[in-house]
Steps between C-alpha positions, in 0.01 A plus 500: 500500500760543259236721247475741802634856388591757684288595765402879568301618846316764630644378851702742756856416511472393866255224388704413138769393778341247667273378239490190299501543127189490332470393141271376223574263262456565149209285427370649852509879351332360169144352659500783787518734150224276389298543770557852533368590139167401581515732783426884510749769445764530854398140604840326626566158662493546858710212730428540889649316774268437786555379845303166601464127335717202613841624428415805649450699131218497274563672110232712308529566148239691346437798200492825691403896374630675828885541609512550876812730644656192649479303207867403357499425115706244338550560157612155323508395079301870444223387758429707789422264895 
């Protein structure tokens, strides 16, 4: 990931601690930008984590309207996750 920038979150400090980093890649940011510009105005690129599956996680990525309080945004190459 060496196109990765600098990664800005929405996230409390306690969790910023003990999380991972999270980043796009440049060409990442570029086709979710894509994507997005078909969409309607506040769409965003949402990434969940769900319990379940084999390995014990399953991952949703979808083109969301709605921000829920516990959502934690990771802004990476101008694009908002």
């Amino acid at each position: 990931m060496s196109e990765q920038s600098n990664v800005e979150t929405s996230a409390p400090a306690a969790i910023q601690a003990n999380a991972g980093v999270f980043g796009l890649s440049l060409a990442a940011a570029e086709r979710i930008t894509h994507m997005l510009s078909g969409e309607s105005e506040g769409s965003f690129f949402r990434v969940a984590v769900l319990g379940g599956g084999c390995s014990g996680f399953q991952y949703d990525f979808s083109i969301d309207q709605k921000r829920n309080d516990d959502d934690i945004v990771f802004t990476s190459h101008g694009v908002d996750v």
